[in-house]
N, C-alpha and C positions, 0 to 999 in steps of 0.2 A: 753623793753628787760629785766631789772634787775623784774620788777612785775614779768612776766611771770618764770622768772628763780624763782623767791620765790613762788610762787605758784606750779609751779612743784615740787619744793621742800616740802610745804608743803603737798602736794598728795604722795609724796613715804613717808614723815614720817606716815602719817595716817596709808598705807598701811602696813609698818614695828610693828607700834601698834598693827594692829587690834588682831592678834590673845591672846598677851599680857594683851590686856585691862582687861577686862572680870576676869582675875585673882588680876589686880591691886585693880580693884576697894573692893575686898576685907579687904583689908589692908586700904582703903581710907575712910570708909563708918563712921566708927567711928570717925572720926580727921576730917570730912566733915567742918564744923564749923569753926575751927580754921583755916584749910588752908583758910576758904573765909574773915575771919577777914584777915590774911597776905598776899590777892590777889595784885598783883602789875600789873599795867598797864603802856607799853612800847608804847609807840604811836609815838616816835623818828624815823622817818627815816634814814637808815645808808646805804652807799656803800658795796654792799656784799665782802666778803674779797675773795681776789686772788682764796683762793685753792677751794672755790665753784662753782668760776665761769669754773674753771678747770675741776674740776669732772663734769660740767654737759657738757661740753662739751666732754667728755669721756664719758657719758652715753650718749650722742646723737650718736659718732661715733658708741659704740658699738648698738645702734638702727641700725644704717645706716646699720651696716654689716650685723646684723640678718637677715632685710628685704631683702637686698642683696640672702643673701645665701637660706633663704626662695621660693624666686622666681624662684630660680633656682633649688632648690633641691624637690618641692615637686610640684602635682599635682593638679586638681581640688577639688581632693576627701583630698586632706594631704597625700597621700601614696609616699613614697619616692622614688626618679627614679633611682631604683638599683633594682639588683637580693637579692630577699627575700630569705633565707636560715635559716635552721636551723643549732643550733652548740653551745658552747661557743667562737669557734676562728672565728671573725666576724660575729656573727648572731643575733638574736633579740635584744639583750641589748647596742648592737654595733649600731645597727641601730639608738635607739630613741636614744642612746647618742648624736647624735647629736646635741640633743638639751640639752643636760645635764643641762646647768647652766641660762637657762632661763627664768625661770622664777622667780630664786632668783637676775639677772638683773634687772625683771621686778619691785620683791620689794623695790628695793635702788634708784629707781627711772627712770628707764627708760620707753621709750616709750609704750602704750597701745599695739602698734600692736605686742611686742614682746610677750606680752603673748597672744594674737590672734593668732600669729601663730604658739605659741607651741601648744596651746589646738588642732589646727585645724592636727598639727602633730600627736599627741599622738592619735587622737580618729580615725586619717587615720590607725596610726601603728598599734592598736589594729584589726582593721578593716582587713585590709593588711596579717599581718602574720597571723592572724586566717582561713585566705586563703589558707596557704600553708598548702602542702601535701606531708609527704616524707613517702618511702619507705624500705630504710634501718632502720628505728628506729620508733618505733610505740608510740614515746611520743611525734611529733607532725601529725602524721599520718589522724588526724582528725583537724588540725591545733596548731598553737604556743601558742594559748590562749584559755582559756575557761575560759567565763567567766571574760574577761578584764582580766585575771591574765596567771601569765608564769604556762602552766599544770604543771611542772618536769624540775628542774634546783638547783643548787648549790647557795647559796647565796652569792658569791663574785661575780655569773655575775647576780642575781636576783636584786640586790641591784645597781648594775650599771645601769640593767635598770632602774629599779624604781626611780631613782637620781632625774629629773626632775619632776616626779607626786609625792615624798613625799613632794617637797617644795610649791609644790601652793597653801599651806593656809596662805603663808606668804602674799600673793595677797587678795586673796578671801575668808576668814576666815567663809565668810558666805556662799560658796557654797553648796546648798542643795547635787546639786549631789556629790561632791566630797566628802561631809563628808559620804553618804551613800556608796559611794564606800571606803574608809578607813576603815568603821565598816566591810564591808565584808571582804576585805583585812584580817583585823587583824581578824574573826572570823574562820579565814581558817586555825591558829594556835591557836585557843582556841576549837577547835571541833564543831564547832557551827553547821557543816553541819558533821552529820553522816559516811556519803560516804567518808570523806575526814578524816579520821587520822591519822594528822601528827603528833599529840602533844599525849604523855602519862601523863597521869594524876597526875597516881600512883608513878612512878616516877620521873616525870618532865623534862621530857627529850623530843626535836625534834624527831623524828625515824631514821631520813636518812639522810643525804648530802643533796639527791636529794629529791626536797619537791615541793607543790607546789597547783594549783587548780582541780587537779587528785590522790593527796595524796603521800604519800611517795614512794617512791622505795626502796623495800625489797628485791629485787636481785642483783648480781652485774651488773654496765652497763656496754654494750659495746663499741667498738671503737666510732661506728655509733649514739649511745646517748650523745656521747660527740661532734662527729666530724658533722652531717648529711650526707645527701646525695651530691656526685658529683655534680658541675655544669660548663656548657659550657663558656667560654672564659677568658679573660687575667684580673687578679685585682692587687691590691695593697692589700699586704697583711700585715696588720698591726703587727700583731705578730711572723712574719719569719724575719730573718737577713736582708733581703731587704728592708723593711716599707716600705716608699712614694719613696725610690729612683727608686725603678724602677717596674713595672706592670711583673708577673709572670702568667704563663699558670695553668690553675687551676687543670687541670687533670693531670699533668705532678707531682705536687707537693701534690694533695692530699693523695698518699701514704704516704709520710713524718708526715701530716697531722695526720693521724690514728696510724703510729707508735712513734708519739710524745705522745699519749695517750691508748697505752697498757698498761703498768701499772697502768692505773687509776681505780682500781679492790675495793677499799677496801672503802664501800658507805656506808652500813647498819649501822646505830646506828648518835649517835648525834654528833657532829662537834661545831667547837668554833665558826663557821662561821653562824652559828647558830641563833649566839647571836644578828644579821642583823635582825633578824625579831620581834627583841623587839620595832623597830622604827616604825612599825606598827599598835600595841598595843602603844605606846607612843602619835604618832599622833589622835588617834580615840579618846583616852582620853582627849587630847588638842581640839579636836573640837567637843566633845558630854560631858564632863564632867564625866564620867560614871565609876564609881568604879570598875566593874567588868576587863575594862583594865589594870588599876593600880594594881589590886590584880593579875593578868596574869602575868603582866613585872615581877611583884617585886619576886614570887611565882617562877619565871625561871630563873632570873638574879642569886637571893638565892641559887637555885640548882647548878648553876657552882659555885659560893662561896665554898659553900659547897666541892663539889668535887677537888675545887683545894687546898683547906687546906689539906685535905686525901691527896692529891696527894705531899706534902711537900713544897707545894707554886708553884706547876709549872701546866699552865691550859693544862690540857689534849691537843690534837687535834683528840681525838678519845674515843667516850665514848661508852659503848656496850648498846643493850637492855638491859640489867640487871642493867643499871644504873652506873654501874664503869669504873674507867678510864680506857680505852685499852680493856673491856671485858674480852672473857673468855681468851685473850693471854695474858692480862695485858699491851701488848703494846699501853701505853697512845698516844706515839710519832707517830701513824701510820694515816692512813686512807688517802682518795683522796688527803688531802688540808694538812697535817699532816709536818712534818721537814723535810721528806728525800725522800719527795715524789716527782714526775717528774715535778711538775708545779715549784720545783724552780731550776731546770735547765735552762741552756742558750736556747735562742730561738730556733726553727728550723729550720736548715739554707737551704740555697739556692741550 
């Protein structure tokens, strides 16, 4: 029992390493020598102390549940047994949240199948909502994804979904395809695909709120690009006064729905929230080495810098095409995600 327990334990530190090493050994290469003249060898057997044997029996329970709730929540294919919708109030990023924090379980040491059964998740969910088809808003109208990526979304719910796929190099530092999909990821705000200009150059700025792997939104969106399309029967709706206490009829409350997000008008130009897609550029760097992401982050991080000294130390939440905070109204304070915008009102009640 206690080998097994040390062994497991050595498998998540390895894992917690991996992505780490590669950079240590930098700093190591020259002092090689000396640390092997002061190698010390521990060959002592000792009782593992209390709060190890604790944690790992807290990484087992939390295995136990994943598997649990895995079995239950997903399909043959990973698609999840729920009505697929577009939105931010319950929809794609709401979905693979479910798995949010699993795969950084996986790196601290838990069970194999937890990150078997995220990957088998995420590559259903991409699978899945690329499937749907709505009607009222034509940014998933051809499906949620193109491309393994959200077409057209906001980065407070891009970035929720993405939770779970930015940490799985903490696992598998060496996955070919994961690293190849992070350089696309991240080349989708560096212009690398023509078709898609989200990023200005000249300025340094995102274009829109709403960004994505169909490019920016230059007009304002409507209820229906925020909200989607209706659908039939009774849910739990995490973001209305209700949450999990009681299941609500969905068509009864989706007007609510839509007028919780009329005022969501003011999208064009660059957003603080923005600042969520440097982790993408941060990651491809961590797993490709490659300077052109480091000169990206630092090149856009610089430009809000910049604009919030102008700005007398306060970071805009709304920056226009022309690069200044607030544009041509000057109101820095505005835009979708902005201080006195509707998203930080009270839920929407019952």
């Amino acid at each position: 029992m206690i080998s097994s327990t040390v062994t497991e334990g050595m498998r998540a530190a390895r894992r917690i390493a991996g992505i780490g090493f590669s950079l240590l050994l930098l700093g190591l290469d020259c002092s090689m020598t000396l640390a092997q003249e002061k190698l010390l060898v521990v060959d002592t057997p000792m009782e593992p102390p209390e709060w190890a044997l604790l944690q790992r029996q807290l990484l087992e329970a939390n295995s136990q549940a994943c598997r649990v709730l895995a079995r239950h929540a997903l399909d043959d294919r990973g698609y999840l047994l729920h009505v697929p919708r577009w939105g931010v109030i319950d929809g794609p990023d709401d979905a693979i949240e479910t798995f949010g924090d699993w795969p950084l379980l996986h790196s601290l040491g838990a069970d194999d199948s937890v990150l078997e059964d995220y990957k088998r998740a995420q590559e259903g969910h991409w699978i899945q909502y690329g499937e749907l088809r709505t009607v009222k808003t034509d940014l998933a109208g051809d499906g949620a994804y193109f491309q393994e990526f959200i077409t057209m979304s906001d980065w407070a719910h891009t970035r929720e979904g993405m939770q779970p796929f930015m940490s799985l190099g903490l696992s598998e530092p060496d996955n070919s395809l994961y690293r190849k999909r992070m350089a696309r990821f991240a080349g989708l705000f560096m212009n690398e695909d023509p078709s898609v200009p989200n990023y200005d150059p000249v300025r340094k700025l995102i274009r829109s709120t709403w960004t994505g792997s169909k490019g920016p939104m230059l007009r304002e969106p409507t209820v229906y690009d925020w909200v989607g399309d209706p659908v039939r029967g009774r849910f739990h709706f995490l973001h209305s006064s209700a949450g999990l206490e009681q299941m609500l009829d969905f068509a009864s409350h989706y007007p609510k729905m839509l007028d919780h997000c009329e005022d969501y008008k003011d999208s064009v130009g660059d957003s603080h929230l923005n600042l969520s897609a440097t982790n993408l550029a941060l990651n491809a760097y961590m797993m490709t080495g490659r300077e052109k992401y480091r000169r990206w982050l630092l090149e856009y991080v610089d430009a809000w810098k910049e604009r919030t000294r102008a700005n007398n130390g306060f970071i805009p939440t709304k920056v226009g095409l022309d690069g200044k905070a607030g544009g041509e109204s000057g109101q820095w304070w505005k835009g979708s995600t902005g201080g006195i915008s509707p998203t930080s009102t009270p839920k929407w009640g019952t």
